[in-house]
Every structure is written in C-alpha cells, then in structure tokens.
C-alpha positions as CSV (number, residue, x, y, z in Angstrom):
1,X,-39.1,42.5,-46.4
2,X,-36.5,40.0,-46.3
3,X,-37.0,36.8,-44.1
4,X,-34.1,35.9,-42.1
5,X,-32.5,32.9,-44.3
6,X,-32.2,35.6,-47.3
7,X,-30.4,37.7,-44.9
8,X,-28.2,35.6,-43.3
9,X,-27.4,33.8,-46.6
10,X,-26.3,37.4,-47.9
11,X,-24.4,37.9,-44.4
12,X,-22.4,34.3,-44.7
13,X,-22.2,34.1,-48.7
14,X,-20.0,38.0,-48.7
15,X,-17.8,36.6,-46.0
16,X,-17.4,33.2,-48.0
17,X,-16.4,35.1,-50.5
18,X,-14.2,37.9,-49.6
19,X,-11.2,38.4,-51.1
20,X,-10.0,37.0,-54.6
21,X,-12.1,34.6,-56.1
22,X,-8.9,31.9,-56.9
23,X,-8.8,32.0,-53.4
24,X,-12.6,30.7,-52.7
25,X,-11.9,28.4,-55.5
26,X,-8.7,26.9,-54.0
27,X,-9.8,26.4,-50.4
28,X,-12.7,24.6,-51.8
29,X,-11.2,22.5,-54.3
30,X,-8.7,21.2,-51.5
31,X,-11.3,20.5,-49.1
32,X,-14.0,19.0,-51.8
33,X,-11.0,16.9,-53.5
34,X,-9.9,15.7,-49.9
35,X,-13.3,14.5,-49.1
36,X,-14.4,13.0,-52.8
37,X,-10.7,11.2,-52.9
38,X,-11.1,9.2,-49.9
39,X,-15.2,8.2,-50.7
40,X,-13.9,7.1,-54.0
41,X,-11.0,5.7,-52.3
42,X,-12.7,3.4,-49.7
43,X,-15.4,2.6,-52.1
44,X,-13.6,1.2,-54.8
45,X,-11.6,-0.6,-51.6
46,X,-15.3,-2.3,-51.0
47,X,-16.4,-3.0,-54.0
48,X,-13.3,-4.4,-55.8
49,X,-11.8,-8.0,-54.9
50,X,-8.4,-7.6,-55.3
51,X,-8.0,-5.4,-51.7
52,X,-4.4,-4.0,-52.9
53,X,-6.0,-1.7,-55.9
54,X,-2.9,-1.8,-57.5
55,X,-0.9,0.5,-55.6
56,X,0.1,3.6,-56.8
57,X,-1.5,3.5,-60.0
58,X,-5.0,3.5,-58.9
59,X,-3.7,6.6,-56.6
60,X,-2.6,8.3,-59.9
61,X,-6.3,8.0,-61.5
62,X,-8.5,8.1,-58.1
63,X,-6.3,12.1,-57.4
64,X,-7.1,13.5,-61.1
65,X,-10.9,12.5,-61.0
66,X,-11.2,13.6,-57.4
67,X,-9.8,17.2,-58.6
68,X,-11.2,17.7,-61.3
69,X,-14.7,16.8,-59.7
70,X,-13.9,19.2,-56.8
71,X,-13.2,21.9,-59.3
72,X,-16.7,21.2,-61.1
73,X,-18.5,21.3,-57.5
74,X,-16.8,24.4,-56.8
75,X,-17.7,26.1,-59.6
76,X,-21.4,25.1,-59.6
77,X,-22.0,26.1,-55.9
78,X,-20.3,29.4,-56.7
79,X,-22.2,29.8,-59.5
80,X,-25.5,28.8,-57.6
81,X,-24.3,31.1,-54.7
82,X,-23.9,34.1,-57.1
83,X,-27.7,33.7,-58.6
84,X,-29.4,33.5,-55.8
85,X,-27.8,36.5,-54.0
86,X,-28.7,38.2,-57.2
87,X,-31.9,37.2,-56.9
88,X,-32.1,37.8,-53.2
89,X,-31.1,41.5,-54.0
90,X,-33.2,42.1,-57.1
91,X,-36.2,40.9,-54.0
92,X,-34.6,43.6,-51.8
93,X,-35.0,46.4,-54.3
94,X,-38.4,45.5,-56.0
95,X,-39.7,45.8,-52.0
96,X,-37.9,49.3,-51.9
C-alpha cells in the first residue's frame, strides 16, 4: 500500500508536469534564474566595497551565471522528480 506523501507526490508531480516538457523547463528556469539573480545580486552588493558593482557589466556576468544555474537546477529536480515516481510506481506494482 502506498502512504499518502507517495500518492500525493504522484498526484502533484503529473500536474507539474503536464504538457511539453520545454514548457516545465521554461517556467522553472524563469522563476529559479529570477530568484538566484537577485541572491547573487544583493550578495555580491554586501560583500564587495565598491557599492556601484560596476554597472552594467556585473549585470552582464551576474544574468548568464544565474541562467545557466537555473537551467542545471531544473534539470536535476526533474530528473530527481522522474526517479522517484519511477520508483514510487515500481512500489505500487511489486504490492500488486
């Protein structure tokens, strides 16, 4: 029998899901790169002392890393999403 987190994890993780994958992967990169460009954006603010961070330069490198991470944390929590509903399933049919 499955407990109630595997089942609602299989519930939530096929609507999270649904639909073309790019689309998953786009939603998620915009909202992951908005949230780890303005952490690494008010941290570098802290921790360097010249408070103007050179202007639109340290935008241009601060966007690419904070993209390209999102993409790699997207990935990897699909990824980790996909194995354990597998596994969650392979547990449904083995108590079948």
């Amino acid at each position: 029998m499955l407990t109630t987190s595997d089942k609602t994890f299989i519930r939530d993780w096929e609507i999270q899901k649904e639909g073309p994958k790019w689309k998953y992967y786009l939603q998620y990169i915009v909202a992951w790169g908005t949230v780890i460009f303005l952490s690494l954006f008010f941290l570098l603010k802290l921790v360097m002392s010249d408070r103007t961070m050179g202007g639109w330069t340290s935008f241009y490198i601060i966007a690419p890393i904070a993209i390209v991470l999102a993409a790699i944390i997207t990935h990897l929590v699909y990824q980790a999403n996909e194995k354990k509903l597998k596994l969650i399933l392979q547990k449904k049919d083995r108590l079948n």
